[in-house]
Each structure stands twice: as structure tokens, then as C-alpha cells.
N, C-alpha and C positions, 0 to 999 in steps of 0.2 A: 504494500500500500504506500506509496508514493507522495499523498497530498490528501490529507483527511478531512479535508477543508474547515472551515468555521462549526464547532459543534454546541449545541445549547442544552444546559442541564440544571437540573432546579438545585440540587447542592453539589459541592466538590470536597474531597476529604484528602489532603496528605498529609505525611508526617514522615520523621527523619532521613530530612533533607540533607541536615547535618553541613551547613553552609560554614564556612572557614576552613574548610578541608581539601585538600590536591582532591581526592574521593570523590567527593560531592560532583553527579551529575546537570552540572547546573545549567549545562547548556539544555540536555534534552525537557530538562524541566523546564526552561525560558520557551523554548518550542511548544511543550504541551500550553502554557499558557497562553500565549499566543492564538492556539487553536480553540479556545473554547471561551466561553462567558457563562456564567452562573449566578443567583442572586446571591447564594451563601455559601463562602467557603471556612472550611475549619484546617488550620492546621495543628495537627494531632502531636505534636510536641520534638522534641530535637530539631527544629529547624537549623538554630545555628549551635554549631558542637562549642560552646563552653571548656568543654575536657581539653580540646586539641588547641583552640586559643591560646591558654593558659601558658601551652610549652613551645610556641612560636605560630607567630603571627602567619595566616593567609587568606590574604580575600582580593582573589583577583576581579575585573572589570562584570564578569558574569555574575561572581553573588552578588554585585551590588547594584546588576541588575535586575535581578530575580525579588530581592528587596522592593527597590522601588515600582517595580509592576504591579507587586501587592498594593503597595500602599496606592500605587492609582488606581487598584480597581477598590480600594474603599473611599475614595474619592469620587470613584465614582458614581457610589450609593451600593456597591455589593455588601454586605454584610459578612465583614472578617471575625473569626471567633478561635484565638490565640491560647492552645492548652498546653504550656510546657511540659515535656518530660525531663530524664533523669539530664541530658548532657546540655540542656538551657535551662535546669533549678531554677537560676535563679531569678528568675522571670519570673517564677510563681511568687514570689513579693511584692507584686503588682497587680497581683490578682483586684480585679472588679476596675483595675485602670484603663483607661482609653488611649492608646498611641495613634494618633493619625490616621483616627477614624476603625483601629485594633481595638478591640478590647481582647483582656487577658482574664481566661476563667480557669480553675483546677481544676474543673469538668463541665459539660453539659449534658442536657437530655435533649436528643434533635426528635422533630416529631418529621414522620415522611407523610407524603401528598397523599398515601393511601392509610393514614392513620396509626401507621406503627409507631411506637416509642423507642428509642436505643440512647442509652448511655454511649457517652465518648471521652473517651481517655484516654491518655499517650498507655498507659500500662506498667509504668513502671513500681506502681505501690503496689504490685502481683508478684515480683521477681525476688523471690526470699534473696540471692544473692547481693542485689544492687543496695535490698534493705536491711540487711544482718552478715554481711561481707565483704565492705566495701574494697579493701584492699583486694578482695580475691576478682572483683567484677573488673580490676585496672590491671589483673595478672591476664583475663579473659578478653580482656582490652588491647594487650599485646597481640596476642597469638591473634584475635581475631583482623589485626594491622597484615600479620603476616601471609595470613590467609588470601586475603582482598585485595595484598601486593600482588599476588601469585593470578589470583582474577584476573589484575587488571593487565598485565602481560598476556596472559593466554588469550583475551580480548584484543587485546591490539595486534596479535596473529593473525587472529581470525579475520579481522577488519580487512588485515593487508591481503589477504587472501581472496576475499569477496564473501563470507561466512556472516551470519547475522548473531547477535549479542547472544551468549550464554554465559549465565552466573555458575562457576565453579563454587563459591560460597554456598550458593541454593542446593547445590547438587549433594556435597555436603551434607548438609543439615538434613537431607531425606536418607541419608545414607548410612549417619552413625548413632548406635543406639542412643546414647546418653544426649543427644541433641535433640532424638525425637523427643525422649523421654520430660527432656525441659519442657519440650513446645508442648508436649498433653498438657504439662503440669498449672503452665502459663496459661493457656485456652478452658482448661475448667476452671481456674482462679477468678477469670477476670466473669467467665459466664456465672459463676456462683452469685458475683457482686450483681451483677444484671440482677439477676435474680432475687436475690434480696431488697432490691429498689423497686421491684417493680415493675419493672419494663421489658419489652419484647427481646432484647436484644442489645449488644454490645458491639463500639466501633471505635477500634483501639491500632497503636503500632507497635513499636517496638522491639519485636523479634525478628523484623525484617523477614517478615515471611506472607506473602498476602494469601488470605482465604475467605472462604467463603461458605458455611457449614452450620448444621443444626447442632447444638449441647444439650440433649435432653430436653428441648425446646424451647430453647435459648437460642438465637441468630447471634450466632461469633460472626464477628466481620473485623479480618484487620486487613487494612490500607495499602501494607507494606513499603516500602521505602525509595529513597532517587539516588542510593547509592549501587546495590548488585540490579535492583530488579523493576526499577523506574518505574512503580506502577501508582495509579492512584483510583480511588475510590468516585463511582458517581451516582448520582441519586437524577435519575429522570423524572421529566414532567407529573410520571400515570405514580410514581412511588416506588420503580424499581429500582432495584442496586445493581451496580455494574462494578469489576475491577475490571480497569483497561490496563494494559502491560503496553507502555508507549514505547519501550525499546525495540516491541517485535512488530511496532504498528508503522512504524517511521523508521525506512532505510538510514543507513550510515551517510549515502550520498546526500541526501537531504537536509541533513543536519550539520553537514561540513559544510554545504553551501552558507544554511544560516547562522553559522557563529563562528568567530575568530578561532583560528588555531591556538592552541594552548600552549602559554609558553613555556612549560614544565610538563614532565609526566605527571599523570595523574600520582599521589599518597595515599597511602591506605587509612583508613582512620576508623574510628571506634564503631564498636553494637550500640 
């Protein structure tokens, strides 16, 4: 698919974007936004990684346009709904604040066109690790750098080759037990809380893994992320969800047309 033209949807949902990072997709995400208008977007938390700031600065011309696109589509009357996670904290210190037409919540409950209710939350108050081990989540922080280096090479093979995006990370994570084992443990946590709120259904990130699934009847929905698996969440006019995977929807030539060449290799950067 080559030119997916202008597409219109009643909300849109990402979440770690993970912006100041070599990592961060930021180009093909300036693209998806580009391609689409919506009245309400939410981004589901880690947009900008905090963690990797901290240990040297990077924000090339692309995040700080993918910033500013935001901030003019709540300019332009879209309604933005800002839910930090674990690697922009500290955002959540501003909760119920308005930034240039943002506001910033610790969660929400979104209702869809067809009457559903879903809680939305980055997911990281689910992840016994990030919350009872923190040193051990910066040890998982490494390895998961080394992993996503190893990615982004085998991606840039593929590229030169004429091959379309495949997340080695993704592959991974379906592959070894104790990864699966995390992701059941994260997907009943977060549906448990659904559940106990009340509501139909739960739409979360953070494990970088996008799905789409019943939990006992519970709708798990996570987003998944713009750094392996570019994809994001849509909510059409009638109240259905959609993940779009915009890396396999948008050739490689398309996207080298529309953004500057990078002047670094891409860096691996955190879960």
C-alpha cells in the first residue's frame, strides 16, 4: 500500500513513542499523523523516554516535530488526553494541568460511539517489576537496548534489500517462555482492574506488544508502541477498534521520500 490517503476516525490511541531516543520511530509516526484527523487523541504514556534523557541528550528535528503536530492538532480543537507512564513519571505531577490545549490525567475512562466503556492507562502500576524492583527493570532496560540494537540492524538489511519491517524484538517475546509468561501476567492485571471499575474493557501500552482479545470478558486492548512495531490504536465513527501496524501499511520508499535522512543510526532505548 503505497499512499493510504487522508483517513478519518472518531479517536486515536498511542503510546511509547519514547521521543529523545536514536529508537524512536519518529519519522513513520510524523507520517501516520499526517495521514489521519480525529476528534480525540490519547497518548497512553512514555511518549518522551525521561530514563534515556537523563544519560544524554537526543532530540533530533523529527521529535520536535512530532511534538509540535500534536500541539497543533489541539489547536486545532482535537481533544489531547496526556496519561504518562513509567519513563515520563514525571509528568504525572501535572496531572489535571492543561499544556497547550494537553491536558495531563493518571487515567481515563473513554466511552466508544457504540456505548462501550474502557479504562486507559499506560500500565505500568500492573508491572510488579517497575513497582517492587526498580533496579532490576534498569538491568531489563539494558538487555532490552541490546536486543533492539540487534533489531535495528537486521532492519536496515532488510531495507537495503527491498524486505518490509520485521520486529526481531516481537519475535522474541512470542518465543521465550518467561516473556510470555510476563505478558499473561500483565494482561490479567490490568483486565482484573477493568474489572473492578466497572467497565467493559481496558486500553493500555507498555509491553510493546499490540493486541486485541477477550479476558474473561474483559476487552484487553493494548496500543502497542513507535518503536519495534509502529502501530496504533483507532476507534471509528460506528465504535469499532482497529490496530493499524503503519510499518507494514507504508512502504520504506515512501517514507524516505517524506523525511530527512537521519543523521545517526538509529539507538536502542528502553521497554
Amino acid at each position: 500500500m503505497s499512499d493510504p490517503g487522508l483517513r478519518r476516525f472518531r479517536s486515536v490511541f498511542i503510546s511509547d513513542v519514547h521521543l529523545g531516543t536514536r529508537g524512536c520511530q519518529a519519522e513513520l509516526l510524523l507520517d501516520f499523523i499526517r495521514h489521519m484527523e480525529c476528534d480525540r487523541l490519547y497518548l497512553v504514556g512514555d511518549i518522551v523516554d525521561g530514563w534515556k534523557l537523563k544519560s544524554g541528550w537526543c532530540w533530533p528535528q523529527a521529535h520536535n516535530d512530532v511534538v509540535q503536530k500534536i500541539l497543533r492538532m489541539a489547536r486545532k480543537g482535537v481533544e489531547v488526553i496526556y496519561i504518562p507512564g513509567n519513563h515520563d513519571d514525571r509528568v504525572r505531577d501535572f496531572c489535571g494541568v492543561h499544556f497547550g490545549g494537553v491536558v495531563v490525567a493518571r487515567d481515563a475512562i473513554h466511552e466508544t460511539a457504540d456505548g462501550r466503556r474502557f479504562l486507559v492507562t499506560h500500565g505500568d502500576e500492573f508491572d510488579g517489576i517497575v513497582q517492587h524492583a526498580r533496579w532490576l527493570a534498569f538491568v531489563g532496560d539494558w538487555s532490552y537496548r541490546a536486543i533492539l540494537a540487534a533489531n535495528t540492524l537486521m532492519n536496515r538489511i532488510r531495507r537495503r534489500l527491498g524486505f518490509g519491517y520485521w520486529s526481531f524484538s516481537a519475535f522474541l517475546k512470542t518465543r521465550v517462555k518467561n516473556a510470555l509468561q510476563f505478558i499473561e501476567n500483565f494482561e490479567a492485571a490490568v483486565a482484573a482492574e477493568a474489572r473492578r471499575r466497572g467497565v467493559d474493557g481496558v486500553i493500555c501500552g507498555h509491553i510493546h506488544k499490540a493486541e486485541m482479545r477477550d479476558i474473561d470478558g474483559i476487552a484487553y486492548v493494548n496500543d502497542g508502541d513507535w518503536v519495534e512495531s509502529c502501530t496504533a490504536l483507532v476507534e471509528h465513527a460506528d465504535g469499532r477498534l482497529e490496530i493499524l501496524e503503519w510499518a507494514k501499511l507504508r512502504s520504506w520508499s515512501v517514507i524516505d521520500r517524506a523525511a530527512p535522512a537521519p543523521a545517526a543510526p538509529p539507538e536502542p532505548l528502553a521497554a
